[in-house]
Structure formats: C-alpha cells, structure tokens
N, C-alpha and C positions, 0 to 999 in steps of 0.2 A: 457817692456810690448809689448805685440803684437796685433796688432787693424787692423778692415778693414771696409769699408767707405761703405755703403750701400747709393748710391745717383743719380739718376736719369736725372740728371741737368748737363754738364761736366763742366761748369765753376765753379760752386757749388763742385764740384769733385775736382779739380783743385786746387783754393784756397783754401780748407782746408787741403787736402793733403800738401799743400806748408807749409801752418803755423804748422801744426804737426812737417812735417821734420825742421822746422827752431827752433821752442821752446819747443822741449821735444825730449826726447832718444825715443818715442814710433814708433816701426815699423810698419808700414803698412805692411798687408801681403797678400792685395787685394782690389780690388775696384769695388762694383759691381750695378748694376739698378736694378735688378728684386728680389725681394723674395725671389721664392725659389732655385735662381740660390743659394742664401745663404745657405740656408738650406742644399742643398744638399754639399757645401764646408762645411760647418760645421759637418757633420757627418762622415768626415774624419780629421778633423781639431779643433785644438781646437784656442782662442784667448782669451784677456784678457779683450778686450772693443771694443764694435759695435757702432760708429757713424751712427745714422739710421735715415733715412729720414720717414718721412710716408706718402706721397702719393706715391709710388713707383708701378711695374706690379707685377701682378702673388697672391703677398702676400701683402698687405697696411704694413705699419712699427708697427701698435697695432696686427695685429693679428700675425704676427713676431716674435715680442717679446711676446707673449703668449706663444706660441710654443718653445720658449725658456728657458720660465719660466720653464718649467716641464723639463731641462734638470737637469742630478745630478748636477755636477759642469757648473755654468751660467757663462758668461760674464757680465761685467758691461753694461748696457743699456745707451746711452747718444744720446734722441731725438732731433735731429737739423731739427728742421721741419716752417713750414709759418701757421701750423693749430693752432688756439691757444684752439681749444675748447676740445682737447684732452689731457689735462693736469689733468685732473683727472684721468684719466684711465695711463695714466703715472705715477703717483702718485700709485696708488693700485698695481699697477706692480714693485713698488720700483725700478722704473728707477734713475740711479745716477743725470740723468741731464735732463732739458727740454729745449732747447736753442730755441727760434725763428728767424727766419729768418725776414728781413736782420740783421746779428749778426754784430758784431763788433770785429775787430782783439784784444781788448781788452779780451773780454768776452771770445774768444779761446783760448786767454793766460789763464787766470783766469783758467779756465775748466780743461786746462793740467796741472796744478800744483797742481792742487786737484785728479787731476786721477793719476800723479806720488807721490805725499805726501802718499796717499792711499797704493799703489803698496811697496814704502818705507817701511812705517809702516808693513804691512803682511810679509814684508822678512825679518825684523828685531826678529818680533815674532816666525818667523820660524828657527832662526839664535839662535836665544836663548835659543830654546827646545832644536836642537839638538848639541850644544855645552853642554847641562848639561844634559846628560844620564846617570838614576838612581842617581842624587846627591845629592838625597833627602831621607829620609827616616822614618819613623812613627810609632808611638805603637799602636798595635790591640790588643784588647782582645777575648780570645776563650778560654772559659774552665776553668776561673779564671785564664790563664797565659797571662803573654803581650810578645805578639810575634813582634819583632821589623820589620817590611814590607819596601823593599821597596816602594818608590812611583810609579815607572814605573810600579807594578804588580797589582795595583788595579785597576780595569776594572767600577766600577761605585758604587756608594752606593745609600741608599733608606732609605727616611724616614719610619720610624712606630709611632705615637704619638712621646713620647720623647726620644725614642732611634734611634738609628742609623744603618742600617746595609751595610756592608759594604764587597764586594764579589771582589775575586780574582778569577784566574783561577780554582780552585779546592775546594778552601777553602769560609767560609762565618763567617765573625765576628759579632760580636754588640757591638756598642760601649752606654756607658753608656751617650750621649749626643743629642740634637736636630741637625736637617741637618745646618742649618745656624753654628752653633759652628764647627762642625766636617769640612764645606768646609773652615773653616776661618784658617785650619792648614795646607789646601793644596797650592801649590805653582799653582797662576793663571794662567800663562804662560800653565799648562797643562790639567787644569780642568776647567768644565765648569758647571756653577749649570741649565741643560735645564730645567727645571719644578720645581714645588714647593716642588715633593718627589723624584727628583734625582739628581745624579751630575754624571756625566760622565770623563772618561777618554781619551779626544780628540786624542789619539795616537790609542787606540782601535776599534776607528769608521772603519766597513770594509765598511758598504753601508748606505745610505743618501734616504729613499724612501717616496716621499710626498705625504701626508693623507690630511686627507680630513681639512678644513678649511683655504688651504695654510700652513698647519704646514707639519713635518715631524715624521718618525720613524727610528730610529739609530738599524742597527742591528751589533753588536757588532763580535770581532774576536774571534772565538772558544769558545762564548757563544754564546748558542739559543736564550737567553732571549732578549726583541727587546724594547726600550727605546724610551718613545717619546718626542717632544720637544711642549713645551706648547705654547699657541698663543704668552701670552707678551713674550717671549724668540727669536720667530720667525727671529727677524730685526739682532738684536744681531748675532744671531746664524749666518746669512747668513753671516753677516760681516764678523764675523772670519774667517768662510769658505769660503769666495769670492764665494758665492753662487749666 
C-alpha cells in the first residue's frame, strides 16, 4: 500500500511516520501540511490511504476529504485529528478510521493491521478473478434453445416480475426465473447484485460516475446502457472497489 501523511505538526509528522515504517509494509510516498498542496499531488498521483489531520492550511481535513469523496477511485480516509466534534461528518464520509489525538502506539498498530488485513483481502479477490478466466460457464435460453454462455460474456442481467433477463454483448436472453435464483448460479468473486433489478459483471465496469444521493452510475464496456447502484448497495460496493 502506498500512504501520505497530511500533518501540520512535525513531531506529530515524525512519530507517525516512524511507526508506519516500523509495523506495516505501507510506503509513505509523502508528507504534507497544507490542503491543497495535497490536492494538487493527488491529481498526479494516486495512493491507497490518507493519514489526515484536520486543522491543517489552505483546505481543513473535512473539506479534504470531501473533495476526495467525488474522486472515481478514493483513498481510504483515516482521521488522526484532537477535534472530537467532527466524528459525524467522518462518519457520512465513510472514513475508514477516526483516531484522536494524543493516540497511543497501541492504537497505530491496531489501525495498520486493519488497513493491511483490508489491502490483503482486495488482492486476494483480485488474484482469484484473474487466475480463473472464463472457468465458468451457464445455460441461457433464447428461442426455446439453451445456449451454453460463457460467464465472462455476460455483461449484467435485469429483473422483470419473475423472469430474468439477461444481456451479452449482442445477444439478450430470458431466463425463466426471479433475480435472486439466477445471481445464486453466478460465481461471487465476479458479480455483484448493485440494485434490487440488477446484477452486473464487475469485469465490464469501464466508468464509476456519482449520482446524486452519494450513489453511483456503472456505464458499462461497449454497452450504452448505464447501471445504477442502489443506496443499501452504496458501502458494499465501494468496498469492493476500494472506492
């Protein structure tokens, strides 16, 4: 993982940067005081987790991470701050952590192990897709025949009442069952059920663009058609996506 220290304070700079490099692989890849000195490294840069202070210049660490929020692919947010009245608005921002000041070398350790168990978990998920390309495979119906599909070729299905439909690149089936039955035959590691009438094919996702309620719209590869992801979906979804 790759991290940079957003911290105003050098001895606060200092020892956290020390316990980073002493109990976790994560690289620092910078260390900064101001806002939007960040900002502006960030839109050359990408990282995997912001240690961010919030009283800092230029930009406060809430309004920061706002500005963040609306990025496609976010950083993990992890508030190491003395404010403690800011914890709600951390909270709606789906920051991973809210740390207060003065912390404890305990609670650093604790923090890093849950930002590398995390990091773990995503590479393992990502390790597993693409060791098993196309290994899968499923009967569709069109036209009273069952056409045996691929699973990499299915790009998302759509509930209708009790049937199912279900769309490739060219082709569009129906399946004679409800969405919950049909996503129960797909392999998890690739599909994701975002809404109550879809299911997507998390390999197909080309763009990630956020609608309104803090949800999003999936506009898919070499289909027009644009996919959106329901509120209760929202947390989940970002997970997967390290959103």
């Amino acid at each position: 993982m790759k991290a940079i220290i957003v911290e105003d304070e050098v001895l606060a700079q200092q020892e956290l940067s020390w316990l980073i490099r002493q109990h976790s692989q994560i690289a620092i890849e910078g260390v900064f005081d101001d806002g939007l000195d960040v900002l502006k490294y960030l839109q050359g840069n990408h990282v995997d987790v912001i240690f961010l202070d919030i009283n800092i210049p230029s930009f406060n660490g809430i309004l920061l991470a706002q500005n963040i929020s609306n990025f496609a692919k976010k950083p993990l947010i992890v508030f190491i701050t003395a404010c403690k009245e800011h914890a709600v608005d951390a909270f709606e921002l789906e920051a991973f952590d809210y740390i207060l000041k003065p912390w404890s070398e305990m609670r650093i350790i604790t923090l890093l192990r849950k930002l590398e168990n995390q990091a773990h978990h995503h590479d393992a998920l990502l390790n597993t897709r693409a060791s098993h390309p196309a290994a899968h495979s499923i009967n569709l119906v069109k036209d009273e025949r069952i056409i045996v599909t691929d699973i990499s070729d299915i790009y998302y299905a759509e509930a209708h009442e009790k049937l199912t439909f279900v769309y490739t690149r060219r082709e569009e089936y129906v399946m004679s069952m409800n969405m919950s039955e049909f996503c129960s035959r797909l392999p998890e590691e690739y599909f994701f059920r975002c809404h109550r009438s879809y299911c997507i094919n998390l390999s197909k996702i080309h763009e990630i663009e956020p609608w309104f309620n803090n949800t999003y719209i999936l506009k898919l590869r070499d289909l027009a058609f644009q996919i959106p992801v329901s509120r209760s979906k929202v947390k989940a979804f970002r997970q997967l996506m390290r959103l």
